[in-house]
C-alpha positions in Angstrom: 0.0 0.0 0.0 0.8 3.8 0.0 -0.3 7.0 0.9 -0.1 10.6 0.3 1.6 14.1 0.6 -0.7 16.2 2.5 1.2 18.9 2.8 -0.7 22.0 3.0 -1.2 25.5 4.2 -4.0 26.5 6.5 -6.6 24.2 5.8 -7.7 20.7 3.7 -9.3 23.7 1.5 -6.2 25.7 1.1 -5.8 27.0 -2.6 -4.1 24.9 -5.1 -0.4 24.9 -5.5 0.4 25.8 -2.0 3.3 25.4 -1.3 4.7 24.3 2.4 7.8 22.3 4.4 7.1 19.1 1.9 6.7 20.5 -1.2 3.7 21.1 -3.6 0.6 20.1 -2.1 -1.8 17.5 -3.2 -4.3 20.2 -4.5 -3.4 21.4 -7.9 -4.7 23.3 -10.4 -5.6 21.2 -13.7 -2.8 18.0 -12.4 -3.0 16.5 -15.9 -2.2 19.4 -17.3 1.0 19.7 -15.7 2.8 15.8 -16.5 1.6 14.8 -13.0 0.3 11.6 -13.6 3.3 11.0 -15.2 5.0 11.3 -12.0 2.6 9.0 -10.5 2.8 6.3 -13.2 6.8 6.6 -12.5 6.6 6.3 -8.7 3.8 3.5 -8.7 6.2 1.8 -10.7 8.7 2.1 -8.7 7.0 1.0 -5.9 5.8 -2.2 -7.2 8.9 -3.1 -9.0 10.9 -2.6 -5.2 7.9 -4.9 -3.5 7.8 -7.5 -6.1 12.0 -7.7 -5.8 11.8 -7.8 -2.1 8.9 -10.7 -2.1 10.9 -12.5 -4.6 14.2 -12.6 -2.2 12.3 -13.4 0.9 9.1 -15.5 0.5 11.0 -17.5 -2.4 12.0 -20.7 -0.9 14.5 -21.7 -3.3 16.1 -17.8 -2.6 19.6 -17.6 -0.5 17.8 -14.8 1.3 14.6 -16.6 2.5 13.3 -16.0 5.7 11.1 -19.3 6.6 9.3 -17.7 9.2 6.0 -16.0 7.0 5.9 -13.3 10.0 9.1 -12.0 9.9 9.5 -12.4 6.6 6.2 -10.2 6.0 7.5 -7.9 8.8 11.1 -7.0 6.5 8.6 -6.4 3.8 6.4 -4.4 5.3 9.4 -2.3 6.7 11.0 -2.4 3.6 8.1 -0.8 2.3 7.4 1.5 4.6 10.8 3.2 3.9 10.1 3.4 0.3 7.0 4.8 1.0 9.1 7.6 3.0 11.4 8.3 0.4 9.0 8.7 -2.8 7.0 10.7 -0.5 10.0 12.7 -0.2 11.5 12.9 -3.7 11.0 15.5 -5.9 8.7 14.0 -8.3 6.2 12.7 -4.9 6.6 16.5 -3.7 5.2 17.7 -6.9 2.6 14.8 -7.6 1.8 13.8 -4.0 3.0 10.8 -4.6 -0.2 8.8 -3.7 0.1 5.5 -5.6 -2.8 4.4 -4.7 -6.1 4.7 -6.1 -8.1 4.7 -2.8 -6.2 7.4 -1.4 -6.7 9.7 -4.6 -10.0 9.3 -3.9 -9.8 10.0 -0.3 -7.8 13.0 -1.1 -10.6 14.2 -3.4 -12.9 13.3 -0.8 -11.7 15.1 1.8 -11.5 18.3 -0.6 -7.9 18.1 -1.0 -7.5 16.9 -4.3 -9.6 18.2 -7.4 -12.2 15.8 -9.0 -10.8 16.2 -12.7 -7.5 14.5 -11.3 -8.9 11.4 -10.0 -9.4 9.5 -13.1 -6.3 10.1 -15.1 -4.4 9.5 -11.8 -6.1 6.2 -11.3 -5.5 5.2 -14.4 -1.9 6.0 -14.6 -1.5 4.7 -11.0 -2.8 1.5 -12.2 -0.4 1.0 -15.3 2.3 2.0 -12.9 1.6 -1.3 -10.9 1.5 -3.5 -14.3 4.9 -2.1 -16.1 6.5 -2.3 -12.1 5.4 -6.3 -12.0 6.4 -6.5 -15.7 10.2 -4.9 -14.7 10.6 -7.0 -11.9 10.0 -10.0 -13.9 12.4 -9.2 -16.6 14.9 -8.4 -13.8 14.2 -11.7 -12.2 12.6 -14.5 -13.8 10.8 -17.2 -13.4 11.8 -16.9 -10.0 8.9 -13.7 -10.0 6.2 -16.3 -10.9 6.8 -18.9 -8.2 6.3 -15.5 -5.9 2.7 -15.2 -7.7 4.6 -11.9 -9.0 4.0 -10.8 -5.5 0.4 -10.6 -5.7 -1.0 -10.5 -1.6 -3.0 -13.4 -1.0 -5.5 -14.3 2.1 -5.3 -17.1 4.5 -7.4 -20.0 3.6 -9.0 -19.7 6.9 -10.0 -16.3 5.8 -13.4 -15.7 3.6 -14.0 -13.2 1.1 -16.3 -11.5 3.3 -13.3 -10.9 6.4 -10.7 -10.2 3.5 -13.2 -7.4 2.7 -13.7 -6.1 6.2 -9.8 -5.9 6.8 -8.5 -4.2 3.4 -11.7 -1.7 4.1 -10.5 -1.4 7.4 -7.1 -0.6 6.5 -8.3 2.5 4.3 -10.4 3.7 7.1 -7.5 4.6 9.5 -5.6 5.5 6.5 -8.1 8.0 5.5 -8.6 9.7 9.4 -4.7 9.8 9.4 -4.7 12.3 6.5 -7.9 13.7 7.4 -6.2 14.7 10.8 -2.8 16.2 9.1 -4.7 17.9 6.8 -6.5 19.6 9.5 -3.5 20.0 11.6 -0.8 21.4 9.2 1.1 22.5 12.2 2.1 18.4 12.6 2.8 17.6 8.6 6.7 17.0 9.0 5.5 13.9 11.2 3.0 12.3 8.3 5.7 10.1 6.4 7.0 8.8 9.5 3.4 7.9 11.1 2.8 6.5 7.6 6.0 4.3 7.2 5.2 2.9 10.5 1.7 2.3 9.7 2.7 0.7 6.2 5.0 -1.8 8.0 2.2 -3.1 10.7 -1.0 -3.6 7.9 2.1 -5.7 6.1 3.4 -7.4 9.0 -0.4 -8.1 11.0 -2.9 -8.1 8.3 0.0 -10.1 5.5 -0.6 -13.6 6.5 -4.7 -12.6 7.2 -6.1 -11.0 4.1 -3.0 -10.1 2.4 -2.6 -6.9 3.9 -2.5 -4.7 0.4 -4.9 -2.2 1.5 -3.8 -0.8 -2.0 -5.7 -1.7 -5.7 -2.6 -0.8 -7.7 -0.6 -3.0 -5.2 -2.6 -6.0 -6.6 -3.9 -5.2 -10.0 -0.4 -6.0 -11.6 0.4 -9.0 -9.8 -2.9 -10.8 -10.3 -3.1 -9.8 -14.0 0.2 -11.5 -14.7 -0.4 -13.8 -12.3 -3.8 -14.8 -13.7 -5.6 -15.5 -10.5 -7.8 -12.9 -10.6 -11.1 -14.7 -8.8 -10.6 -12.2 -5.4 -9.6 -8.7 -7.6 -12.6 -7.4 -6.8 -12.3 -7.5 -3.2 -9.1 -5.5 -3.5 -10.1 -3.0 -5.7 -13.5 -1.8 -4.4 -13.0 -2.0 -0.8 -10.1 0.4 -0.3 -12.2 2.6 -2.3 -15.2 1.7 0.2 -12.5 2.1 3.1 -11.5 5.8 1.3 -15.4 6.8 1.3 -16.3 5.6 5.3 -13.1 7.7 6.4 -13.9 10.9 4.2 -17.3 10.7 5.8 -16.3 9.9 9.6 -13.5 12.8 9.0 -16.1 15.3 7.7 -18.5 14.5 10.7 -15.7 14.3 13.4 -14.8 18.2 11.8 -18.4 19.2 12.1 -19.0 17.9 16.1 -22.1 18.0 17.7 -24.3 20.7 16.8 -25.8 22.7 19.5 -29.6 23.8 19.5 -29.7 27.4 18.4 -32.8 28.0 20.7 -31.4 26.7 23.6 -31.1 28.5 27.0 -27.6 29.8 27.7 -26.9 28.3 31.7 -26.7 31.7 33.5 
């Protein structure tokens, strides 16, 4: 999975382009105008091709790096990827697209008003290819050793139905989705966002990895599967982040709002 610059000035409605201690911010004016998505097919790429590499040295068995143990081999990944996370959220090209590289959090960006809606599609789209020329890459690099990996795609205990798979990768986007929500609403605590995020990366991958696959992430899985071919549980990992993204916009608009107080009401004297 990944996440999101939300660096900003003021407010999740600050005005596009504003520029703060990360960089751009995730609100632009007219992003695919401006090569943006190109920046976010690049670093989606990047991503995947790095988490497909890293599966294929540890969860490999026939690999001189494998770790036997599934959970602390799912932990090194996880922490593995949350420091790449951290680094393409602080590169140039994340400070200027926001470096989301995921759809769901696109959407919870545009959600919570800090993202325009013309951006969405073409970011989605590019965020998507990212994850199938990253797979691709890292199975030119590799081999056939990439396929005995399932290309890296995640994959849910057997003990685990669709239904639970659904609640946790849902979940997942849910706290992910409050955790921006609250930066963008407290832009006096953005420097601490990647790090939070990193950290938060690394436990979904270590806890939820051997559960429901912990991807919390459609781009993480759409390349993997489609090369992979076992694509009868996509679904569930493309439309419940996006479910996850909508349930946290809404909880984070109605947390800003608080109770409401009766107008008409008596003032205690």
């Amino acid at each position: 999975m990944s996440g999101s610059e939300v660096s900003r000035s003021g407010s999740p409605a600050a005005s596009p382009g504003t520029n703060t201690g990360f960089g751009q911010a995730p609100l632009q004016t007219e992003p695919e105008r401006r090569g943006y998505p190109l920046y976010e097919f690049a670093l989606t790429t990047m991503l995947m091709f790095t988490v497909v590499t890293v599966i294929r040295w540890v969860l490999d068995p026939a690999s001189p790096l494998s770790v036997a143990n599934v959970h602390l081999a799912l932990l090194l990944v996880g922490a593995l990827a949350g420091a790449l996370v951290f680094g393409l959220l602080r590169s140039s090209w994340g400070r200027s697209s926001g470096a989301h590289m995921n759809p769901a959090i696109t959407l919870a960006l545009w959600l919570l008003r800090a993202f325009p809606g013309r951006g969405v599609g073409v970011y989605v789209v590019a965020q998507l290819g990212g994850s199938v020329a990253g797979t691709a890459l890292a199975r030119l690099a590799w081999g056939p050793a990439v396929a005995r990996v399932g290309y890296g795609a995640a994959a849910a205990a057997p003990s685990w139905n669709g239904w639970a798979v659904f609640a946790a990768e849902a979940g997942c986007l849910v706290v992910v989705t409050l955790l921006i929500g609250f930066f963008l609403a407290h832009p006096a605590h953005e420097r601490w966002f990647p790090w939070v995020l990193a950290v938060l990366i690394c436990a979904i991958i270590a806890v939820l990895g051997p559960l429901s696959g912990g991807s919390a992430n459609p781009a993480r899985q759409f390349g993997p599967v489609l090369m992979s071919g076992t694509t009868a549980r996509l679904w569930i990992y493309l439309v419940a982040p996006a479910l996850g993204a909508v349930l946290g916009a809404a909880a984070h608009h109605l947390i800003l709002r608080g109770p409401r107080r009766d107008p008409t009401a008596s003032h205690p004297t």
